[in-house]
Structure formats: structure tokens, C-alpha cells
C-alpha angles and dihedrals in degrees: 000000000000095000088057098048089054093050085051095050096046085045095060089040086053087051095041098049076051101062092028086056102038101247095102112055115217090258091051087042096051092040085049087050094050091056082049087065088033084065086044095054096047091045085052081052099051098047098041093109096042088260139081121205130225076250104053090038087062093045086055099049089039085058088047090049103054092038090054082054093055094043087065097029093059088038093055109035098098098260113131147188094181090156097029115231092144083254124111111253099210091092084052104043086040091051093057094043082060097049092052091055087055 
């Protein structure tokens, strides 16, 4: 349905302004990724005998809505490739916290 598709496509620009930006690592960008086709996969579902329920409707929402959840979670939990080398930058950033205390 159109509504879903936009959701979808909002949803993988959400996950590609992550990883283009830093706050998504390449592991938390390709997990994020998987639940997209995850959605897919339930929406083909859905709409494999030309109808979609009140129920299946509702499953689908339900996907999209926890997957929404997980896209802002990852991107805000602190996690970062700010210089993209496909490596977490929290051992780095902790380790020169630790030489200016010093």
C-alpha cells in the first residue's frame, strides 16, 4: 500500500543518513537493514491473496512500529563511526578522555 511504502522509504532514509552521518556503525546499520526486509517480507505476506485483513494490517503496523523503535534506539545509543572505518569509536574516544586526565 502506498502508506507502507512511504514509511519504508522514510525508514531506510532514517538508516542511511545513520551510517552516512556516523551515528549508525556498519554492524547496527546492517542489523537495521535486515528488520527492513524483515517489514518487506511481512507486507508481501499480507498482500499474497490480493487482501489484507484488519489483522494483518495490525501485524504490519505492529513490524513498522518496532522497527521504527530500533532505527532511533541504535542511532542514539551512544555508538559512533564518526570517521568510518566500519569500527565503533567509544574505545577510542574513552581512551583520550583518559590521556587528558592525566
Amino acid at each position: 500500500t502506498p502508506k507502507v511504502d512511504q514509511r519504508q522509504t522514510n525508514q531506510e532514509q532514517r538508516i542511511d543518513q545513520g551510517a552516512q552521518s556516523g551515528t549508525l556503525t556498519g554492524k547496527e546499520a546492517a542489523r537495521l537493514e535486515k528488520g527492513q526486509t524483515h517489514v518487506e517480507n511481512v507486507e508481501t505476506r499480507t498482500q499474497a491473496d490480493g487482501k489484507v485483513t484488519a489483522r494483518e494490517r495490525a501485524r504490519l503496523d505492529h513490524a513498522q512500529h518496532v522497527q521504527s523503535r530500533r532505527i532511533a534506539q541504535e542511532k542514539r545509543d551512544g555508538q559512533h563511526d564518526l570517521n568510518h572505518d566500519g569500527r565503533s569509536d567509544r574505545a577510542e574516544r574513552r581512551a583520550a578522555r583518559r590521556a587528558a586526565h592525566q
